[in-house]
C-alpha positions as CSV (number, residue, x, y, z in Angstrom):
1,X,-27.0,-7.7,-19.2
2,X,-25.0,-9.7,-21.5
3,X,-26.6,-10.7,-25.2
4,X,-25.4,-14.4,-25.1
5,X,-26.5,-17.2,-22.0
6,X,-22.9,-19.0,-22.0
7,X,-19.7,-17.4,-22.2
8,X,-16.2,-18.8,-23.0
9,X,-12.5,-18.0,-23.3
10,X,-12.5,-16.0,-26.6
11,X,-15.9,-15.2,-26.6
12,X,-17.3,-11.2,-27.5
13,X,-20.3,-10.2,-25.2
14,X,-21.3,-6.7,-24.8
15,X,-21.7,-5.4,-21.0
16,X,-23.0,-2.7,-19.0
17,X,-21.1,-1.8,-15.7
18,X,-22.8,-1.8,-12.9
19,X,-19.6,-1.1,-9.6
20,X,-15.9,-1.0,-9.2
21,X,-14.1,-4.0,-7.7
22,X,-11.5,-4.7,-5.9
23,X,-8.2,-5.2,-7.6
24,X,-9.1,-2.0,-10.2
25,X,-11.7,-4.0,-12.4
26,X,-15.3,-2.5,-13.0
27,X,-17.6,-5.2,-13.0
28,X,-21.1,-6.0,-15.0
29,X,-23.3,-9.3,-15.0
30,X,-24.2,-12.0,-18.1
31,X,-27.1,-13.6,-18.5
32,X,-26.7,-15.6,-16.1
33,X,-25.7,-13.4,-13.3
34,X,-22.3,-14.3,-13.7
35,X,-19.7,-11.5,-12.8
36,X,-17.3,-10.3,-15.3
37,X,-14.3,-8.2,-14.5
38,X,-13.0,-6.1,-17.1
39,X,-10.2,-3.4,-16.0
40,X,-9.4,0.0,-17.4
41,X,-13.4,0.8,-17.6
42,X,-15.3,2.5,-15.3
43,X,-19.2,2.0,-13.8
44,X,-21.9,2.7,-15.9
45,X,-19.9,2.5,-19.4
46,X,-21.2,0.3,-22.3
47,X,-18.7,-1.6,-23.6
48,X,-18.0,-4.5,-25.7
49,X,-15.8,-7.1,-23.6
50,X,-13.4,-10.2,-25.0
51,X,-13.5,-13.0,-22.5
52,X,-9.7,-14.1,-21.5
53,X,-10.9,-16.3,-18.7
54,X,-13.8,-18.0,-17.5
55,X,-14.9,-20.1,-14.3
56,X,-18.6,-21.1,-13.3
57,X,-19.0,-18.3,-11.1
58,X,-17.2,-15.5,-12.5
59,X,-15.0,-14.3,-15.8
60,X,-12.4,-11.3,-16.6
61,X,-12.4,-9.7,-19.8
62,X,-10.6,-7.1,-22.2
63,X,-12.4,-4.3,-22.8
64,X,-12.2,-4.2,-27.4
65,X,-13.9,-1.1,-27.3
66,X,-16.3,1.9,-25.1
67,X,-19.1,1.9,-26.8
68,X,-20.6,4.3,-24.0
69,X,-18.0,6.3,-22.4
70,X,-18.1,7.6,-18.8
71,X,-18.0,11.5,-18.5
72,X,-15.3,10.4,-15.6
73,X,-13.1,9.1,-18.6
74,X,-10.1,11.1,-19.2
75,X,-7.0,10.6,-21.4
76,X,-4.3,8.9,-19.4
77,X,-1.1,10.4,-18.9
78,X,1.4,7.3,-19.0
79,X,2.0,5.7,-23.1
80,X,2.1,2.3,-20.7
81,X,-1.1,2.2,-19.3
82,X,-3.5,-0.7,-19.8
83,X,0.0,-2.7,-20.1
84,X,2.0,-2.2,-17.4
85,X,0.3,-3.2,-14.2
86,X,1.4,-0.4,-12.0
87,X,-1.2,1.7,-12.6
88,X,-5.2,1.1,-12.7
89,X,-6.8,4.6,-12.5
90,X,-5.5,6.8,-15.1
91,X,-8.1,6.6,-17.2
92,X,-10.8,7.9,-14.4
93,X,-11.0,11.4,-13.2
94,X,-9.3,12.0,-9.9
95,X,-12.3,12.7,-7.7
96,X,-14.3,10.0,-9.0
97,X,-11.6,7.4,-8.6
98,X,-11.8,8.8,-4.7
99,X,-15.1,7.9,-4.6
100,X,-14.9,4.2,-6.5
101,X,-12.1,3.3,-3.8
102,X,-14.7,4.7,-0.9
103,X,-17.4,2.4,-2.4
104,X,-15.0,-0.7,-2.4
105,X,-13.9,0.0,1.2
106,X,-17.6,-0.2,1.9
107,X,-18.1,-3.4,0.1
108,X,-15.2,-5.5,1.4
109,X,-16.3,-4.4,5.3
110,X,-20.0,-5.3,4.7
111,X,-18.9,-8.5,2.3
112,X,-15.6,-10.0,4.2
113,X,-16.2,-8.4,7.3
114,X,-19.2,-8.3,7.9
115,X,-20.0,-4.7,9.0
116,X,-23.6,-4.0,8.1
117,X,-23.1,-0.4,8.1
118,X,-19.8,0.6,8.3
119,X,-18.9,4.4,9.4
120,X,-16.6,5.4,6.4
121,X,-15.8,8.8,6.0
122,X,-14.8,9.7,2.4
123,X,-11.3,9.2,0.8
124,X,-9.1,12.1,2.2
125,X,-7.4,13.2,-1.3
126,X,-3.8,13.1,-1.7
127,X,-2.1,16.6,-2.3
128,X,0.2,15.1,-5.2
129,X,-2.3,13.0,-7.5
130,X,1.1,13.0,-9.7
131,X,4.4,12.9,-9.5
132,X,4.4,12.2,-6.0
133,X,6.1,8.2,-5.3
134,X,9.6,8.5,-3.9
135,X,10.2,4.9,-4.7
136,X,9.7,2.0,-7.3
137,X,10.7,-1.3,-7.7
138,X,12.0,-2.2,-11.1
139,X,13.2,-5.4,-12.8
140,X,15.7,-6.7,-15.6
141,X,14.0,-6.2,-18.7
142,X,14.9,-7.4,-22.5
143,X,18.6,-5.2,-23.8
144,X,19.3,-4.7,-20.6
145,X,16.6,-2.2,-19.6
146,X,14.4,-1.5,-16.0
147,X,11.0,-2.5,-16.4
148,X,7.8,-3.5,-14.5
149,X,6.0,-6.4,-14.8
150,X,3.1,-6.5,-16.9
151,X,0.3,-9.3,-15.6
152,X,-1.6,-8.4,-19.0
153,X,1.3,-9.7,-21.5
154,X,2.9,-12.4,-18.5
155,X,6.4,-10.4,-18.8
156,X,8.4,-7.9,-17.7
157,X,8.1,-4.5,-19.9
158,X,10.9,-2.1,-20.3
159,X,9.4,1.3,-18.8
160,X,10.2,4.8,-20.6
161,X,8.5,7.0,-18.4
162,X,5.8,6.4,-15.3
163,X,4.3,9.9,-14.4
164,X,3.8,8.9,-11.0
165,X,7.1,9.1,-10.1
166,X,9.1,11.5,-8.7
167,X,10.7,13.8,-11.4
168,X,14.0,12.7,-10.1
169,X,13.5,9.2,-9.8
170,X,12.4,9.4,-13.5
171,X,15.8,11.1,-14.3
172,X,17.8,8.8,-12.8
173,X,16.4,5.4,-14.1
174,X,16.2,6.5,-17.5
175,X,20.1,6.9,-16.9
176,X,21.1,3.4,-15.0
177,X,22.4,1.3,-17.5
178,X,22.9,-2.2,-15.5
179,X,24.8,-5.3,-16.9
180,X,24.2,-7.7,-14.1
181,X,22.7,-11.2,-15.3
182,X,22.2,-12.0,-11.3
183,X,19.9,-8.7,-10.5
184,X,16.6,-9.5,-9.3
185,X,15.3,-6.6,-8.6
186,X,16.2,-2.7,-8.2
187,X,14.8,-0.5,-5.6
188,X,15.4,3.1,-6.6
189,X,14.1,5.8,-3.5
190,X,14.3,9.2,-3.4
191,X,15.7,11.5,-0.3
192,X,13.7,15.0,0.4
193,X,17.3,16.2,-0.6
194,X,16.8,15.3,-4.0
195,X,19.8,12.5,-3.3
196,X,18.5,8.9,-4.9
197,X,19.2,5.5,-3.1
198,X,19.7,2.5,-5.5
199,X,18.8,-1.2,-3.6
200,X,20.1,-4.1,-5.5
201,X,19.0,-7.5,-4.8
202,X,21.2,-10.2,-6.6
203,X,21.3,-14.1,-7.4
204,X,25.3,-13.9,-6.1
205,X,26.1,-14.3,-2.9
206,X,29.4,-12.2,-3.5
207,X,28.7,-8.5,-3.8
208,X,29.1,-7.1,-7.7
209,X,32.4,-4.4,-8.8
210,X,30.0,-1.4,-9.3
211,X,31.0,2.6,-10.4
212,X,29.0,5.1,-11.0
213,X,28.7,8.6,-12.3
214,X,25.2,9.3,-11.2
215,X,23.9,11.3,-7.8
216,X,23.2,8.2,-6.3
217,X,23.9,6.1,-3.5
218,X,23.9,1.9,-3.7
219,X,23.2,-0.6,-1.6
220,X,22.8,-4.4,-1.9
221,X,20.0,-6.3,-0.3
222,X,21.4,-9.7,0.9
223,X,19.2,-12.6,1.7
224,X,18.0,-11.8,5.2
225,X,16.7,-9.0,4.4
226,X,19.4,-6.5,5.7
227,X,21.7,-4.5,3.8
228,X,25.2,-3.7,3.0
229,X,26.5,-0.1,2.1
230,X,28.4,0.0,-1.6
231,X,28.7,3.6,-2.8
232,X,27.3,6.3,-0.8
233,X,24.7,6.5,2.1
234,X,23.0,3.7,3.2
235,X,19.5,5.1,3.4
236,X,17.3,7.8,2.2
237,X,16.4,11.2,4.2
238,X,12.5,12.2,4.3
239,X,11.4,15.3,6.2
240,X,7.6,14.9,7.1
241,X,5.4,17.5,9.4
242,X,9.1,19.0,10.0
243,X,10.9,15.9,11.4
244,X,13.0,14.4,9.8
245,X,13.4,10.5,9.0
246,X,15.7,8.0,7.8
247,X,14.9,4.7,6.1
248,X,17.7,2.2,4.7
249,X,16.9,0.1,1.7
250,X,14.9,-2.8,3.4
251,X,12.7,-0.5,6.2
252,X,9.2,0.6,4.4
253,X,8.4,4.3,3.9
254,X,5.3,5.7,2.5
255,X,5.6,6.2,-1.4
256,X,4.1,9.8,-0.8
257,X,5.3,12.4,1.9
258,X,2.2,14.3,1.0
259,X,0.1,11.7,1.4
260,X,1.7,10.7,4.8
261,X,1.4,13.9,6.9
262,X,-2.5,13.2,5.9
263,X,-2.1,9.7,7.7
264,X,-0.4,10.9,10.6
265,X,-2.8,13.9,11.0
266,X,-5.6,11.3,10.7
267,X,-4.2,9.0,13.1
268,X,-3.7,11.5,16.1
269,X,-7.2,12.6,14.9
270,X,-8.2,9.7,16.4
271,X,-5.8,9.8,19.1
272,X,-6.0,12.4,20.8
273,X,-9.6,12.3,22.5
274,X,-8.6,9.3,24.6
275,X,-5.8,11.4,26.0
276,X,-3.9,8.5,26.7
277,X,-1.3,7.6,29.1
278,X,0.2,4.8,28.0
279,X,0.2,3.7,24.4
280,X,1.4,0.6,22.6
281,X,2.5,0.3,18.9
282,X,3.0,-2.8,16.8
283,X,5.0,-2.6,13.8
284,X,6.7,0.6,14.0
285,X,8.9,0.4,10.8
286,X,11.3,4.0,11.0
287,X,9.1,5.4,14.1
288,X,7.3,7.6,11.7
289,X,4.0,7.5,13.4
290,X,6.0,6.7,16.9
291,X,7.6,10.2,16.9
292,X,4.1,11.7,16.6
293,X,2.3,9.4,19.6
294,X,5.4,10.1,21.7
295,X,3.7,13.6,22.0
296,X,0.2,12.4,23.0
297,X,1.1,10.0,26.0
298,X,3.4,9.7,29.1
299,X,5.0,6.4,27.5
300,X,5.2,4.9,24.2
301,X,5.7,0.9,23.7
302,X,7.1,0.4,20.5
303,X,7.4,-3.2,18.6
304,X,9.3,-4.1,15.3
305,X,10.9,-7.4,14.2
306,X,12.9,-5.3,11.6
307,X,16.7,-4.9,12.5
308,X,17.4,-2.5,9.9
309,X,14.0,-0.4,11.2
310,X,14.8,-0.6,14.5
311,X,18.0,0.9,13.7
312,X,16.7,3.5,11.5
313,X,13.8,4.4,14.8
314,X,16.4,4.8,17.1
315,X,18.3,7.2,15.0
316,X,15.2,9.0,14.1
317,X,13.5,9.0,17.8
318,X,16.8,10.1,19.4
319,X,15.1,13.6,20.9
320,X,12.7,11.3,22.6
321,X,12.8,9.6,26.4
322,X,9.3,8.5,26.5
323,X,9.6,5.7,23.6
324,X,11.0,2.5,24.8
325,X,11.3,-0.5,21.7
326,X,11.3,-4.4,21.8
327,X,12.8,-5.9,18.8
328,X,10.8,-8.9,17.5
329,X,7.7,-10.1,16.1
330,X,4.5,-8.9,18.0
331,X,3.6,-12.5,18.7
332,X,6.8,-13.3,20.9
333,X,6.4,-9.3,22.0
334,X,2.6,-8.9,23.4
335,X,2.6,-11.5,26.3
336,X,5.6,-9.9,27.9
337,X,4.0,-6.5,28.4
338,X,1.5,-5.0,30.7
339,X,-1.8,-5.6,30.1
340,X,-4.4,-2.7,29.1
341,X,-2.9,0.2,27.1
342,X,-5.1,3.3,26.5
343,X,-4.4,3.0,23.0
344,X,-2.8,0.2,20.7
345,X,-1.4,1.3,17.3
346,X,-1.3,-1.7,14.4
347,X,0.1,-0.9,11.3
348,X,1.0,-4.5,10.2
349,X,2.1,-5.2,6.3
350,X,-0.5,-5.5,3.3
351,X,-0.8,-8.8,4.4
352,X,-2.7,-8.1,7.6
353,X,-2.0,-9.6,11.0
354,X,-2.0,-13.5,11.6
355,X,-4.9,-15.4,14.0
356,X,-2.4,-15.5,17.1
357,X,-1.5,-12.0,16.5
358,X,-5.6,-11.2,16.5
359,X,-5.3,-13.4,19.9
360,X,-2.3,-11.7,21.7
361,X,-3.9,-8.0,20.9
362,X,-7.1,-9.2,22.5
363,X,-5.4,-10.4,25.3
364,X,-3.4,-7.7,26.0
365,X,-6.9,-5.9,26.6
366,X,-6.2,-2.5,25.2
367,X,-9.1,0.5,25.3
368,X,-8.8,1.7,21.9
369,X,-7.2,0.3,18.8
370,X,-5.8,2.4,16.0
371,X,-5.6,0.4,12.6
372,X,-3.7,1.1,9.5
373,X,-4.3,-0.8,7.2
374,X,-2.9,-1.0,3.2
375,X,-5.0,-3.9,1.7
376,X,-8.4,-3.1,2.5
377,X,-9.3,-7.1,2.3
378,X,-6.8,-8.0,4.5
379,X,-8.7,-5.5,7.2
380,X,-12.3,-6.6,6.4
381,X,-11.0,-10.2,8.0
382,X,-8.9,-8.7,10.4
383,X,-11.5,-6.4,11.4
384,X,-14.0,-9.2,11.6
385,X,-12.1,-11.3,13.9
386,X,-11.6,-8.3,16.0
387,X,-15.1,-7.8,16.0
388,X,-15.6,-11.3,17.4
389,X,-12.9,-10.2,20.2
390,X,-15.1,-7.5,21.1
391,X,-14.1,-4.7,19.3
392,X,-16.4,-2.2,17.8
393,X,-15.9,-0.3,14.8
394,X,-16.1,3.1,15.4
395,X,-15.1,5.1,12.4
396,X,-13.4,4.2,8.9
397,X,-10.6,7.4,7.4
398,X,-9.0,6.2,4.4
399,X,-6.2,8.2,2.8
400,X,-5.6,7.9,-0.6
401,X,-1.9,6.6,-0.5
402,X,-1.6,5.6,-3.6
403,X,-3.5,7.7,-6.5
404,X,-3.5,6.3,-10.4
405,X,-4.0,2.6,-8.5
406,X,-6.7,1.2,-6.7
407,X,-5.0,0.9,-3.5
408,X,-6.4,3.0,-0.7
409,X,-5.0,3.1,2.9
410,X,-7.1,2.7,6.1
411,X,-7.3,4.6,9.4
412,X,-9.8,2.8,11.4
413,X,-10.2,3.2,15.2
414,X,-12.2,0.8,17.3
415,X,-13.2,0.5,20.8
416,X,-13.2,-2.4,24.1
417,X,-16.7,-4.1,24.0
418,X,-17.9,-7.3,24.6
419,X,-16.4,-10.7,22.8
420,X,-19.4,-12.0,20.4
């Protein structure tokens, strides 16, 4: 409890942590039961907190010093931690950070959606706690330098090293040396073949004069989202469960290969039992999980709004006659095809799905849903309006995507049941 009844912007309050929120903060109570969120501690820690913001119901704070350290407190790896925003878990031992991001799931299913007692399995680990993104998004920083932005100082921070990286992303950006006043942002992503794809996404609408000595491929993001091919390839090469995938600049890949055979392994975990015939899956991105389901039914449906994705699935899927695709968004998609699919993959963006997407999966009246979700909030609402569709929640496999932050990725599989 905190030693002071009314806390304010600027005030010094000593607090013991009590749980791990979402968002990376551990949280403990004042004295008037008013949360305060304080990042870079951990649960069960005594420590004395600075209050940089306050509202009736809740505060955040700064953590000016531990005065009772967790035994899950270890020395972070990165000189930019607890500045740079990238990263909210260095500080935590790795198999306790697995079990803070289980607790969360927990709490946003029972909170947002509802789920009294929801069947979680615990966090499968990922192989690579380090070292193991293939891509980050960097932008212009002061003298001309890549940085990331830092929500603890409002700017962005010019970034030496990020240990989460792969070792050959970190080689290359410590070498790009960029004088373009229009960049907004740089997407640098690794190939398994060690070869390095650079994304630029400018103010110009003219594409910049660029040369380069480096291993490295560049592209340019233009405003609809598509790109166009300046030096080298146009997308990255990522061999996963021994297939082998391309994804240009603007289609989504999973930061960790590692991490993704888990996801896939999970997925058909849940899969395979149903023995399905026909299966339909919204938001396919590359066909990454596609290529994988085309081996556990008759007929896959694939859907994706993406033209650059759909491009990169059909290059990637080419070995397979069982997958047909519909480009466009699963809204317009779902009322034009047959109704009750064994299984129905979603793997929509951290954002979740939208309330007529919700309604045209219901409709479409599949058996069993397969859910991957990214933002573990996003799937506590989605999963509660499901719920209210008449889908129950069977089981709950994260994966941990992401290690050093506190995102966590979902595998949840429900089941047809009766509307609520």
């Amino acid at each position: 409890m905190a030693e002071t009844n009314k806390l304010n912007e600027g005030d010094a309050v000593t607090l013991s942590l009590t749980s791990m929120a979402n968002g990376g903060a551990a949280m403990g109570r004042d004295s008037e039961d008013r949360a305060i969120f304080v990042p870079f501690t951990i649960p069960g820690e005594k420590v004395m907190v600075e209050i940089t913001s306050s509202k009736a119901r809740y505060a955040h704070g700064r953590a000016v010093e531990i005065l009772a350290p967790s035994d899950e407190r270890i020395e972070p790896k990165c000189k930019h931690f607890g500045v740079c925003g990238g990263c909210h878990f260095q500080h935590i031992d790795y198999s306790a950070q697995l079990r803070y991001k289980e607790h969360v799931i927990r709490d946003q299913l029972q909170r947002i959606g509802k789920f009294e007692s929801p069947p979680i399995r615990p966090v499968l680990a990922n192989p690579e706690p380090w070292s193991y993104s293939s891509e980050a998004v960097f932008y212009p920083s002061k003298g001309d330098k890549l940085g990331f932005w830092s929500p603890f100082i409002g700017e962005i921070i010019p970034i030496a090293e990020c240990p989460i990286l792969k070792e050959e992303l970190q080689e290359i950006f410590q070498q790009v040396d960029l004088n373009l006043p229009s960049l907004r942002r740089l997407l640098l992503r690794a190939s398994t073949d060690e070869g390095v794809l650079a994304a630029l996404e400018i103010g110009d609408s003219e594409a910049p004069s660029l040369e380069t000595d480096l291993p490295i491929s560049v592209n340019l993001i233009i405003s609809d989202g598509t790109t166009v091919n300046l030096i080298g390839d146009n997308h990255t090469v990522h061999e996963i469960k021994g297939r082998t995938f391309r994804a240009t600049a603007s289609s989504d890949f999973y930061p960790s290969a590692a991490a993704a055979e888990v996801v896939i392994d999970a997925v058909l975990e849940f899969v395979s039992p149903v023995q399905p015939k026909r299966i339909v899956e919204l938001f396919s991105g590359v066909g990454l999980l596609t290529a994988f389901l085309a081996g556990s039914a008759k007929i896959v449906e694939g859907v994706e709004s993406s033209a650059d994705a759909v491009a990169d699935l059909a290059a990637n899927l080419e070995d397979k006659d069982n997958v047909s695709l519909y480009q466009g968004e699963p809204g317009e998609i779902l009322p034009i095809l047959d109704k009750s699919p064994d299984v129905m993959v979603l793997q929509p963006p951290a954002s979740g799905l939208k309330p007529d997407e919700v309604d045209k999966v219901a409709l479409l009246e599949p058996q069993n849903l397969i859910y991957v979700s990214s933002d573990i909030a996003t799937l506590a609402r989605d999963g509660r309006r499901l719920a209210q569709k008449g889908f129950d929640l069977l089981e709950v496999q994260p994966v941990d995507m992401r290690p050093q932050t506190f995102h966590a990725l979902t595998i949840s599989h429900w089941e047809a049941g009766i509307p609520r």
